[in-house]
GUROBA-144088 format. One line per 5 residues: number of its first residue (from 1); their letters; for each residue x, y, z of N, C-alpha, C. Coordinates in Angstrom, 1 decimal, decimal comma, always signed. Layout:
NUM> a> X/Y/Z/X/Y/Z/X/Y/Z  ...
***
This chain:
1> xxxxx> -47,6/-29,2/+56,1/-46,2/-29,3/+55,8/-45,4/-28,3/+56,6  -44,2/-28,7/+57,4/-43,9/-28,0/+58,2/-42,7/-26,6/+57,4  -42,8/-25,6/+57,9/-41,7/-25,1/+57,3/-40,6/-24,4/+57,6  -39,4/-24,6/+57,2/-38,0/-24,6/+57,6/-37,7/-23,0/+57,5  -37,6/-21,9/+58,4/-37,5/-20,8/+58,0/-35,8/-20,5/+58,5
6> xxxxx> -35,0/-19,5/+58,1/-34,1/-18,6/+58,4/-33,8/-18,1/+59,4  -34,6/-18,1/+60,6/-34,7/-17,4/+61,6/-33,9/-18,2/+62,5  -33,0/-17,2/+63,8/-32,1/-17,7/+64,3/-32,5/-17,2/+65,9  -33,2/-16,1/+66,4/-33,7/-16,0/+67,7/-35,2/-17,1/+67,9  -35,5/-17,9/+67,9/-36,8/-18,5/+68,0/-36,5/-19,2/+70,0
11> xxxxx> -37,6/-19,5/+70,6/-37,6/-19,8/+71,7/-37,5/-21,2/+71,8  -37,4/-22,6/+70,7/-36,8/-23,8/+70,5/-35,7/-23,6/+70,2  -34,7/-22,5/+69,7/-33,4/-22,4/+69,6/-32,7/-22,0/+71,1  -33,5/-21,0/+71,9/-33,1/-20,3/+73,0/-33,2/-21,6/+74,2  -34,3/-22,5/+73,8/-34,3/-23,9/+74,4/-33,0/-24,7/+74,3
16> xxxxx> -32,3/-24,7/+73,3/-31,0/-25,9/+72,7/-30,3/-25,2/+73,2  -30,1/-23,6/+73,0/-28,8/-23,0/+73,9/-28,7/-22,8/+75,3  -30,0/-23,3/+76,0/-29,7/-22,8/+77,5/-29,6/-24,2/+77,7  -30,1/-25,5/+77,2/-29,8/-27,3/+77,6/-27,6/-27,0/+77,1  -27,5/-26,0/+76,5/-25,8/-26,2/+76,3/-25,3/-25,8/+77,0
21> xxxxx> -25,9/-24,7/+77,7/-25,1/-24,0/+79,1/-25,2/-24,7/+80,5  -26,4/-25,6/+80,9/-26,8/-26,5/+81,6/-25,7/-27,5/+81,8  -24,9/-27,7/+80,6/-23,8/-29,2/+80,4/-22,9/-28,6/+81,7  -22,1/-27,6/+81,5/-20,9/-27,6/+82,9/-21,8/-27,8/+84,5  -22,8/-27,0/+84,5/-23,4/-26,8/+85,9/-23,7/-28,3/+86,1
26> xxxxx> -24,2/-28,8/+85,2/-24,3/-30,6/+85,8/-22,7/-31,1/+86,1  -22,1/-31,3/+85,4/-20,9/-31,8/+85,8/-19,9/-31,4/+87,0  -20,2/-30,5/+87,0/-19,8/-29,6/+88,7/-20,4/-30,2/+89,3  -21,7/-29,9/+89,4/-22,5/-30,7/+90,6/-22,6/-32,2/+90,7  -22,3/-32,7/+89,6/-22,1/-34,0/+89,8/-20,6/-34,9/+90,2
31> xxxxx> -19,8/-33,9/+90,0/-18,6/-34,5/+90,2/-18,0/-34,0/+92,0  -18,9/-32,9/+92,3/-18,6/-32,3/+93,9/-20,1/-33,3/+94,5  -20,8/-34,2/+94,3/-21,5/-34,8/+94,8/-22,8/-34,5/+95,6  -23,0/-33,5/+94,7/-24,1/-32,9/+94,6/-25,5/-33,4/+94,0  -25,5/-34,7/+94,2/-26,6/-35,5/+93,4/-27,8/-35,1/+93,1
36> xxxxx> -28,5/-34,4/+93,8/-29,7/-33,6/+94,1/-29,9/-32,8/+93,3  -29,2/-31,7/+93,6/-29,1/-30,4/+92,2/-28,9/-30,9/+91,2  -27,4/-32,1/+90,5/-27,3/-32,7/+89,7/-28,5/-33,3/+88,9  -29,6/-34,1/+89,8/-30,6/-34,7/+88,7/-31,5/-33,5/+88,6  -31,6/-33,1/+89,1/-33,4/-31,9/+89,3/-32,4/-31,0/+87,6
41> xxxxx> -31,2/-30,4/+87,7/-30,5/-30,1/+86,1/-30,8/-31,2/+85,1  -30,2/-32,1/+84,9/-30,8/-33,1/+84,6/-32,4/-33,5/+83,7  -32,9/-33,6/+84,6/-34,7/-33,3/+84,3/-34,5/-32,5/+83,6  -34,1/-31,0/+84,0/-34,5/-29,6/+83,6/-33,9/-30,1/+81,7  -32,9/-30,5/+81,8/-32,5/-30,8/+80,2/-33,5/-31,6/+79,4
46> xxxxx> -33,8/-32,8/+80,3/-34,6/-33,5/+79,5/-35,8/-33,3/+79,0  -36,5/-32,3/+80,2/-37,5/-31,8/+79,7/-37,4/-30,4/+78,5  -36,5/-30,0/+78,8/-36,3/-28,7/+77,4/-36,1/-29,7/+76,3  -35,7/-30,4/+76,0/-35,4/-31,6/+75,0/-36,9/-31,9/+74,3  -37,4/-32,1/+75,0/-39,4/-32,2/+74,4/-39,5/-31,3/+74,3
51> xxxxx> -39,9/-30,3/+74,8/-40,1/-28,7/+74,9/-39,8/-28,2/+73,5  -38,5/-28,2/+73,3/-37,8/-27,0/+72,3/-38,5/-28,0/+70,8  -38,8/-29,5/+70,8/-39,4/-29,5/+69,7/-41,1/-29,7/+69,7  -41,5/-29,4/+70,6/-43,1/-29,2/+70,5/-43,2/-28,1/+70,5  -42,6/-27,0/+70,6/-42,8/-25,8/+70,4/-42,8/-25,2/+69,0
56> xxxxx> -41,3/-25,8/+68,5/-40,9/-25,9/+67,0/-42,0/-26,5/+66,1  -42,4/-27,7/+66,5/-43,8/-27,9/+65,6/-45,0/-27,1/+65,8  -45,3/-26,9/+67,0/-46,7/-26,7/+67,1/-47,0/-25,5/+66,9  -45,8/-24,3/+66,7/-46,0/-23,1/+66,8/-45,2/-22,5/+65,7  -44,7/-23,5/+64,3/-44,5/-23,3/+63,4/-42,7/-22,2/+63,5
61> xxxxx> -42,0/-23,2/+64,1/-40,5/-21,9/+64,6/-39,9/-23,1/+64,1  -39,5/-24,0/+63,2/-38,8/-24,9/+62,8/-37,5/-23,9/+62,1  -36,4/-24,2/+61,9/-35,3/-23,6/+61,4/-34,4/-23,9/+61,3  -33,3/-23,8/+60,4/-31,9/-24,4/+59,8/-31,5/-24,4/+61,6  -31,5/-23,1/+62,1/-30,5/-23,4/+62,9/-30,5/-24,5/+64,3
66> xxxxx> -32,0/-24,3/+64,0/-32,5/-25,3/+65,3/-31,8/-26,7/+65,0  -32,4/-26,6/+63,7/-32,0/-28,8/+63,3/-31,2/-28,9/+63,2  -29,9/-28,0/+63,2/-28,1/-28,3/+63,4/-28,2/-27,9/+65,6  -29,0/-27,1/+66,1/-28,0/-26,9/+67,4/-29,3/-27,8/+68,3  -30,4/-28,3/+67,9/-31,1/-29,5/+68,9/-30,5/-30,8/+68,6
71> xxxxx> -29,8/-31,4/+67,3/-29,4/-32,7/+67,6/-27,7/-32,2/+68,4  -27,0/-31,5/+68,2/-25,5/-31,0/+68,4/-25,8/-30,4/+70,2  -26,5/-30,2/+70,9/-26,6/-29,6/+71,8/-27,5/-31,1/+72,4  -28,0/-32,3/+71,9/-28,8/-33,0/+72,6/-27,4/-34,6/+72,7  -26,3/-34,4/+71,8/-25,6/-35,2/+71,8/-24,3/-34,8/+72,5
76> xxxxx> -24,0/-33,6/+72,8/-23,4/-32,9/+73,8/-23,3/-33,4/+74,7  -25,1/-32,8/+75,4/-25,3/-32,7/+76,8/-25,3/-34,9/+76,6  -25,7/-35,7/+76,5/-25,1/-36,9/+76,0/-23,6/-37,4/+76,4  -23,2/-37,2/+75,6/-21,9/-37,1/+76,1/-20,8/-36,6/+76,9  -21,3/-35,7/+77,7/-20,7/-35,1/+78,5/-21,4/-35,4/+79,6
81> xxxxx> -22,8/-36,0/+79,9/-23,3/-36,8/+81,1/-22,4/-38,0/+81,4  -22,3/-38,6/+80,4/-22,1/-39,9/+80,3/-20,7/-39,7/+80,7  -19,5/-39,0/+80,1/-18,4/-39,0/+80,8/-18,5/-38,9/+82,3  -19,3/-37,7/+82,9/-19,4/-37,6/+84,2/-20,2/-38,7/+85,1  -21,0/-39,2/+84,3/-21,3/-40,6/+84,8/-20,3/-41,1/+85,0
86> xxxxx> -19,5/-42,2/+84,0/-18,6/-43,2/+84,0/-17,6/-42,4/+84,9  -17,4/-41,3/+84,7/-16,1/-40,5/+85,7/-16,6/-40,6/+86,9  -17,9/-40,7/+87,6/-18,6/-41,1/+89,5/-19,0/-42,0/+88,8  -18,6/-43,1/+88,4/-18,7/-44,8/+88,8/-20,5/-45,1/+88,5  -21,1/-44,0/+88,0/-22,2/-44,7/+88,0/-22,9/-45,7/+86,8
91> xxxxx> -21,5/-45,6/+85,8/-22,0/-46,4/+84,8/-20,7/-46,4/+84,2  -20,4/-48,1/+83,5/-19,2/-48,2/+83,0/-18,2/-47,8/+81,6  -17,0/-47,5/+81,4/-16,8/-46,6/+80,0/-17,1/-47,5/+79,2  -17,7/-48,8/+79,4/-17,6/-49,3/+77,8/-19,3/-48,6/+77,0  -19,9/-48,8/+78,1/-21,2/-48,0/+77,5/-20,9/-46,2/+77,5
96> xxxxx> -20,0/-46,0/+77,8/-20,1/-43,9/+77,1/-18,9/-44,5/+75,8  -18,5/-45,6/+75,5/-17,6/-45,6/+74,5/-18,3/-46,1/+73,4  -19,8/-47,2/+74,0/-20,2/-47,8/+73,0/-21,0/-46,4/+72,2  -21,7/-45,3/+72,7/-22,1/-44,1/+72,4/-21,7/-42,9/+72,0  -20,8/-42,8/+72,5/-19,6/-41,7/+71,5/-19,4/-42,3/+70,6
101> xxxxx> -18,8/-43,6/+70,2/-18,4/-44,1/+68,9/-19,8/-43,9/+67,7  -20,7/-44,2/+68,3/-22,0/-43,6/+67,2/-21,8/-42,4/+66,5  -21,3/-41,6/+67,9/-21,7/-40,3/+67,5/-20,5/-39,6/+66,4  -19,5/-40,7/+66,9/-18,3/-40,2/+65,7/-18,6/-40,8/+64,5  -19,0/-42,2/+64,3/-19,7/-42,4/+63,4/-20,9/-41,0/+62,3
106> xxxxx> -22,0/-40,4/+63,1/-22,4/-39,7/+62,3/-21,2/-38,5/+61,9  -20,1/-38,1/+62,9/-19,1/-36,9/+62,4/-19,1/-37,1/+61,3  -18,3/-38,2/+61,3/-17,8/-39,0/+59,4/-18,7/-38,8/+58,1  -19,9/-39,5/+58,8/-20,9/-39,4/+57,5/-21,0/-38,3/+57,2  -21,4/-36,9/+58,7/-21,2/-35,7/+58,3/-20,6/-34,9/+57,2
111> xxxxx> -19,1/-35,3/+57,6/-18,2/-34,6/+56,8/-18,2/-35,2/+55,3  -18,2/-36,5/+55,1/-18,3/-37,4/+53,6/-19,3/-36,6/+52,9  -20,5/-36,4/+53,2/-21,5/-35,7/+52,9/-21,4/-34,5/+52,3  -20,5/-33,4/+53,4/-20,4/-32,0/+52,9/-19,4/-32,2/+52,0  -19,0/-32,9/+52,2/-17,7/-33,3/+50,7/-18,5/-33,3/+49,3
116> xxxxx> -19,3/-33,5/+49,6/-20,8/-34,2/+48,5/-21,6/-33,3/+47,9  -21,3/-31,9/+48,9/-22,2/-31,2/+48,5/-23,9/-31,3/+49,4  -23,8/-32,3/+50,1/-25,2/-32,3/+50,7/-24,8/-31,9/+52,0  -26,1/-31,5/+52,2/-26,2/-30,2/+54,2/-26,7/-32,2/+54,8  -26,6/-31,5/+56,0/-26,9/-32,4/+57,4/-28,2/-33,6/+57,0
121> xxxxx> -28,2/-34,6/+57,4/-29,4/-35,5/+57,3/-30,5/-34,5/+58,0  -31,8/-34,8/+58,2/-32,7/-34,7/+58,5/-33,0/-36,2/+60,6  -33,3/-35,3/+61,4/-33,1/-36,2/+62,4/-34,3/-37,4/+61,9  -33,9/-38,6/+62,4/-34,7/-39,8/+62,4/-35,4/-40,1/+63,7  -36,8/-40,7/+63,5/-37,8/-40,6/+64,6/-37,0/-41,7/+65,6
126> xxxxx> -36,2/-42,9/+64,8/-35,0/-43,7/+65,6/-34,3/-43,0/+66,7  -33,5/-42,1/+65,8/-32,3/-41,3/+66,4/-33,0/-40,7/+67,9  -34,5/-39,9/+67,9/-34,5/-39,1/+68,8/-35,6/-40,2/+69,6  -36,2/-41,4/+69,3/-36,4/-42,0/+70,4/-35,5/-42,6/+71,0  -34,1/-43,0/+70,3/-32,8/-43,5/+71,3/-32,4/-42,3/+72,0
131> xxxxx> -32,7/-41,0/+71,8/-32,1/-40,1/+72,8/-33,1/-39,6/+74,2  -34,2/-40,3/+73,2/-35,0/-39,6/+74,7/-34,9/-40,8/+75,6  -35,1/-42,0/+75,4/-34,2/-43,6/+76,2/-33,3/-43,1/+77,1  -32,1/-42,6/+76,5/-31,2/-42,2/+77,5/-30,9/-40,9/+77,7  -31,7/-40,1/+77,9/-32,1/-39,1/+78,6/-33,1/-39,0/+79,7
136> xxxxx> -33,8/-40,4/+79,4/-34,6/-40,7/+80,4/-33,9/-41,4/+81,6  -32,4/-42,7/+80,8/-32,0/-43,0/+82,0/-31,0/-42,9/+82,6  -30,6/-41,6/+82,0/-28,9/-40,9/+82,7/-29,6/-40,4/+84,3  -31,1/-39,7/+84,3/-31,4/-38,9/+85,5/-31,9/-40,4/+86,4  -32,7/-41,3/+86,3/-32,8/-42,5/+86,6/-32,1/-43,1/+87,6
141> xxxxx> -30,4/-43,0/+87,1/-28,9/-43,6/+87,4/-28,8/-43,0/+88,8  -28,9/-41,5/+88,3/-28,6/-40,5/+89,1/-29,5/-40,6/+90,3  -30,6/-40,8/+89,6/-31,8/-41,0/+90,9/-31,7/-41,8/+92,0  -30,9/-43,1/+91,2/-30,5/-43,6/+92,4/-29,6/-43,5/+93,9  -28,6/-43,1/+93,2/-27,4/-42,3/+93,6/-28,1/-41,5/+95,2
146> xxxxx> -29,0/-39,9/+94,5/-29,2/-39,7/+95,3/-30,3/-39,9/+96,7  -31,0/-40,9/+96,4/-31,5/-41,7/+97,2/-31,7/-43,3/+97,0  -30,5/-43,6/+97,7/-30,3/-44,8/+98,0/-31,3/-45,7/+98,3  -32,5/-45,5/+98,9/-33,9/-46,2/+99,3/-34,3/-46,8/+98,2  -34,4/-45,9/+96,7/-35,4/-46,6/+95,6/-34,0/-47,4/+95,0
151> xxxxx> -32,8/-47,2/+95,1/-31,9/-47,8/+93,9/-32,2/-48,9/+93,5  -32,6/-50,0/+94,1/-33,1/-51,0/+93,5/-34,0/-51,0/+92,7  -34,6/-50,1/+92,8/-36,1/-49,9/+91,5/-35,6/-49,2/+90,2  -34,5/-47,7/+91,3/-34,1/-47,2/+90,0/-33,0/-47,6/+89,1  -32,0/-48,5/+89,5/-30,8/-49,0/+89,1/-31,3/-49,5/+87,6
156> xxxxx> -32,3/-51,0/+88,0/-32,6/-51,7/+87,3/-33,2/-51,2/+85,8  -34,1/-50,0/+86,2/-35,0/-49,3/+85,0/-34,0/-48,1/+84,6  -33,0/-47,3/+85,0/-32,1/-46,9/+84,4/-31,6/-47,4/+83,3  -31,1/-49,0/+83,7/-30,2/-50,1/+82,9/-30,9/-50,0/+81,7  -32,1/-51,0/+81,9/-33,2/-50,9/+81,0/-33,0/-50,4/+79,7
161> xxxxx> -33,2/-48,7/+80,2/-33,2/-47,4/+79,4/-32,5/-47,1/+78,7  -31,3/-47,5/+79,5/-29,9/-47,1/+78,5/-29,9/-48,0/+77,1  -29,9/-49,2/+77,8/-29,5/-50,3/+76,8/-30,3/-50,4/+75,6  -32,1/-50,1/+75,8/-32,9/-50,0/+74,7/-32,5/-48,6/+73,7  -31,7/-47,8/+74,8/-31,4/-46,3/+74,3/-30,4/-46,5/+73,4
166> xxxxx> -29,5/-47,2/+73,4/-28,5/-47,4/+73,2/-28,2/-48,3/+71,6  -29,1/-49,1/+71,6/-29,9/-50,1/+70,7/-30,5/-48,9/+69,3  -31,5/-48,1/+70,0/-32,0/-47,3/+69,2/-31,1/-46,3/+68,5  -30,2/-45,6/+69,3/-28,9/-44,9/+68,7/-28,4/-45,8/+67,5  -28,0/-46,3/+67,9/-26,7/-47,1/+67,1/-27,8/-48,0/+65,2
171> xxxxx> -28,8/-48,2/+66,0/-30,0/-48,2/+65,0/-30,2/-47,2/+63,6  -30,1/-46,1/+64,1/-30,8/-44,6/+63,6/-29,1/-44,6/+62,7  -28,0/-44,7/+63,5/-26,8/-44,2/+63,0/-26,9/-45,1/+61,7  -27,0/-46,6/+62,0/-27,1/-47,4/+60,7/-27,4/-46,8/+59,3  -28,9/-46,5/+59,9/-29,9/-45,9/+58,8/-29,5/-44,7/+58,1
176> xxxxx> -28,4/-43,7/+59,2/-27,9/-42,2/+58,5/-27,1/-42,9/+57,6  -26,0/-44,3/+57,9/-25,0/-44,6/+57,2/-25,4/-45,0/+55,8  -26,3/-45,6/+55,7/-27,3/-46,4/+54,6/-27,6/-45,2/+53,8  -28,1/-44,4/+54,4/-28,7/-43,1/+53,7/-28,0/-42,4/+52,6  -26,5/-42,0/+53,2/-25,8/-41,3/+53,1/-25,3/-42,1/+52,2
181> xxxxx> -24,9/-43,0/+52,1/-24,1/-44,2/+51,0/-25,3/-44,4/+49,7  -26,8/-44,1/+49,7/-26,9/-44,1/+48,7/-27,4/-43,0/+48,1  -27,2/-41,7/+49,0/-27,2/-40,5/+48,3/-26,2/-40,3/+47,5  -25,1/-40,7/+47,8/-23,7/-40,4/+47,2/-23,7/-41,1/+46,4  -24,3/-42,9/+46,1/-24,2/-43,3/+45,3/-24,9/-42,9/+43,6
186> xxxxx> -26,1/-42,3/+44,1/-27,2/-41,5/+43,2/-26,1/-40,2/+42,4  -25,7/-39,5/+43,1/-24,9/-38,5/+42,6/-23,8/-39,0/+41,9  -23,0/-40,1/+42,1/-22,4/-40,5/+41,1/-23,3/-41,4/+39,7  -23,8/-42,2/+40,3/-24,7/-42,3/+38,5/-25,6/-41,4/+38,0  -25,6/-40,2/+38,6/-26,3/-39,3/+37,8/-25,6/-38,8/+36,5
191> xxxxx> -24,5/-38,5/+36,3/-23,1/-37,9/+35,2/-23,3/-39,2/+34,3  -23,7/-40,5/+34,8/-23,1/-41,3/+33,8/-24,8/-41,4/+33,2  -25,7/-41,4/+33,5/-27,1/-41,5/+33,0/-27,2/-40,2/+32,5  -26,9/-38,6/+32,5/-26,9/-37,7/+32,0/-26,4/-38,0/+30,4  -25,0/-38,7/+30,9/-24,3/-39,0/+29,4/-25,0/-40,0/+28,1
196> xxxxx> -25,5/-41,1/+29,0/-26,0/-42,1/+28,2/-27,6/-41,2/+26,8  -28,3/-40,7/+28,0/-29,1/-39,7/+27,5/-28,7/-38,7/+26,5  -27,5/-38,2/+26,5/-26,8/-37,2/+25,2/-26,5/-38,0/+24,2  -25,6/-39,1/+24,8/-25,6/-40,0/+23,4/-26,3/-40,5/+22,4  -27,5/-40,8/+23,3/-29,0/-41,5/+22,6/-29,5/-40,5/+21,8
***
């Protein structure tokens, strides 16, 4: 059983905070046409992205603060590719709009929730296979970009990635929404099952 400790220096936290500082250095380099440095950053994210939670499991550093700043630091850097994508043409706003809208979707639930009295969901094995999908095919896009020779190989399996990525996102959010609607539901017939019980 894994266990959730207190601790806020851990090296899967120091992982989520350095993929947050990574976010501007990609978007500079991507936006001055720097494709090269742009994906090899890139990578470097995606792979701290596996990293910061195989480390967290396997070396028992799991922690409040991680499971708020690895989903918030992985939907970030997310988000802020994808603008820089759609902002160099390499992919269109309706797909960084069909993915942001998820992601406001969980805000909502977020906040309905702390209204509730309940902390954050728990990430879904959904949620973080649709992130690793499109974290696989934002550098992909890019890949192509900077060498024009494979784009045809990489265009197509970028696309791929996204769209199954994209599929799985919006999947996972369903499932928080569902969740969340019957935790809240539970907490309201609790008072009235408490009551029936006193009466009896």
């Amino acid at each position: 059983m894994t266990t959730v400790s207190s601790r806020i220096v851990t090296v899967p936290n120091a992982l989520s905070l350095f993929r947050l500082l990574l976010i501007p250095v990609f978007l500079v380099l991507l936006l001055t046409h720097e494709y090269l440095t742009a994906l090899i950053t890139l990578v470097v994210s995606s792979v701290t992205d596996f990293v910061d939670g195989f480390v967290a499991r396997k070396f028992n550093q799991v922690s409040r603060v991680g499971q708020l700043l690895d989903p918030a630091a992985d939907r970030l850097f997310i988000f802020s590719t994808l603008i820089g994508l759609a902002w160099g043409g390499f992919v269109p706003w309706w797909l960084a709009g069909v993915i942001i809208a998820r992601d406001v979707l969980l805000i909502v639930v977020g906040i309905v929730l702390a209204n509730h009295g309940f902390g954050p969901l728990p990430v879904h094995h959904l949620g973080k296979m649709g992130t690793f999908a499109l974290l696989f095919a934002m550098p992909v896009l890019v890949l192509g970009a900077a060498f024009p020779s494979i784009d045809q190989i990489a265009n197509p399996l970028g696309w791929a990635s996204a769209l199954w990525g994209v599929f799985l996102y919006w999947w996972a959010g369903v499932i928080y929404a569902l969740q969340a609607g019957r935790m809240i539901s539970e907490l309201r017939d609790a008072p009235a099952a408490a009551s029936d019980t006193v009466e009896s």
